[in-house]
Structure formats: structure tokens, C-alpha cells
N, C-alpha and C positions, 0 to 999 in steps of 0.2 A: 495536574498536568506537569508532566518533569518539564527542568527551565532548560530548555536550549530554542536553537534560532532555527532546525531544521529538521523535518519531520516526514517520513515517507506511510503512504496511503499504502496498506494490501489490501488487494480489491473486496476482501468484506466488507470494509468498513464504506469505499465507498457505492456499497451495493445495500448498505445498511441505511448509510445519507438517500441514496435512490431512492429505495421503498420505502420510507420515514418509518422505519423499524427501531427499535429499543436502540441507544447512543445515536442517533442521528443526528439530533441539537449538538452532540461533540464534534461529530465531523463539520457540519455547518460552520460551529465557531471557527475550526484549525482553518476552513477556506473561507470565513472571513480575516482572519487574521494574513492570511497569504495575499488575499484581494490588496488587504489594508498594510501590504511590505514588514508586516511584523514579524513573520516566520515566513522560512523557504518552506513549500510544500513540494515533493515529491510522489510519485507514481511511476514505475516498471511500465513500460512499454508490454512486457508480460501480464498485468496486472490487468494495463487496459485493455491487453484481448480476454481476457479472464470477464470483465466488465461487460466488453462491448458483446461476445457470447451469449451474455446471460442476459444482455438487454434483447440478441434478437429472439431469445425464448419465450422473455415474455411478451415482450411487444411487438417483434416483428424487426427488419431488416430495416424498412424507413427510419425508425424510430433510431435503432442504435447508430445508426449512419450520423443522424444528427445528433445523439448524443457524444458521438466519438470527434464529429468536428466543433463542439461547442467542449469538452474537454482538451483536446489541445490550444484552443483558442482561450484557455482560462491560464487562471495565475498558477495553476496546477503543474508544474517543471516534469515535462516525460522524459525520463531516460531513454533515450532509443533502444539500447543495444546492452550486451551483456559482454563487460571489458574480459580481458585475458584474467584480468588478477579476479575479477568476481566472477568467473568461470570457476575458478579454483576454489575460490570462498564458499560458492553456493555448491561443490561439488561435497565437500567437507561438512556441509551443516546436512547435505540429502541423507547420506548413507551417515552420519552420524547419529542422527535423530530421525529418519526415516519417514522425512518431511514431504510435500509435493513438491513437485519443480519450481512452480510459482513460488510457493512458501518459501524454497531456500533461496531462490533468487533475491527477492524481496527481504531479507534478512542481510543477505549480501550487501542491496544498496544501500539498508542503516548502517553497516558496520563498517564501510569503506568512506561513506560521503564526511564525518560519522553524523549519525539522527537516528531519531527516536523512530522506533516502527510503531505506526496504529492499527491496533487489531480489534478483533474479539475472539480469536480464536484460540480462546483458551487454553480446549485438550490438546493441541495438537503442536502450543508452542509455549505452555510453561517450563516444561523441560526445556526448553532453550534456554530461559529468561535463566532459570536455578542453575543451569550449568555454565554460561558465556556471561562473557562482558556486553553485555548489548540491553541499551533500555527499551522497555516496551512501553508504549499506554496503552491501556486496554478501555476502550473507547464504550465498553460495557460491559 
């Protein structure tokens, strides 16, 4: 795990924590370490409808309703909104690397807050990592 104090969730990983899929003990540890004030943990407000979407597919709208109020109600810090300067940042990482919207977003809030982004999404953001200053974990 790279050492810093601040770390932003993209929503695979914690849709990886969700379905206790391959790295999900990583994610588990970074929210307990966040529960336990060791690290700031972040999440996109982008991220969480990314989440909260995919919670109502599989389980239904009850379901993701309570999970979307039992994540903001956690030690998980939601970025509401997407500032002017990481409007610009995430517009640059899109069409540079021809990323999704969430994906540059979420790139945006590591490299502005700065912190470390947790993924798995290997193919689609090594090229990021090899080409930018920006640290990834890759959570599997």
C-alpha cells in the first residue's frame, strides 16, 4: 500500500468490497483504517451513483437506497460536486487517455485532493499511472 494519509474509492473497488470479489479484504482494511481516523477515505459523488446504479440492478431500489444512506453515514468523505479546476483536470485525463467520465473524474479527485486512487482497473488506467504523476493501488 503506498504511505500516504488519503485515499479515493473508484467505484469498482468499492463494488468489489460489495460482492466480496477478488481484493475486497483491501478495501475492507482502507475502511477500516478510515473508521479508525488513520487515513482520509474518499468517494465521487460520481462514483457513488456509479455504486448506487449497480446496487439497484442487482438488488433492487430498497436495497441501494439503504446502501446509499449507510455510505454517506460512513467515514467514507463524499465529494459532492465536481469543482471548476477538476472539471478541467477530468476533461484532460478524458480525451487524453479516452477514459469514462467517472474514471477521469475520479482520477481528478486523487490528483487535486492529492491521494492515492483505488482501483482494479487495470486496462483501462495503466496508461495513466505510466504516463502521470498520480499514484494508483491496485486493490487487485
Amino acid at each position: 500500500m503506498p504511505d500516504t494519509g488519503a485515499y479515493v474509492l473508484d467505484a469498482c473497488a468499492m463494488i468489489a468490497f460489495l460482492n466480496k470479489e477478488t481484493g475486497a479484504e483491501t478495501v475492507a482494511g482502507l475502511i477500516k483504517k478510515a473508521d479508525d481516523r488513520k487515513i482520509s477515505l474518499y468517494m465521487t459523488s460520481i462514483q457513488a451513483l456509479e455504486v448506487y446504479y449497480d446496487r439497484i440492478r442487482i438488488k433492487g431500489r430498497a436495497y441501494a437506497d439503504g446502501f446509499l444512506q449507510a455510505l454517506y453515514a460512513s467515514s467514507i468523505n463524499i465529494i459532492p460536486h465536481v469543482s471548476r479546476a477538476n472539471i478541467r483536470i477530468a476533461g484532460y485525463f478524458k480525451t487524453h487517455y479516452s477514459l469514462s467520465l467517472a474514471d477521469a473524474v475520479a482520477i481528478a479527485a486523487a490528483y487535486s485532493l492529492p491521494a492515492v486512487l483505488v482501483t482494479g482497473d487495470h486496462h483501462e488506467l495503466e496508461p495513466v499511472e505510466n504516463g502521470e504523476d498520480i499514484t494508483f493501488y491496485w486493490f487487485r
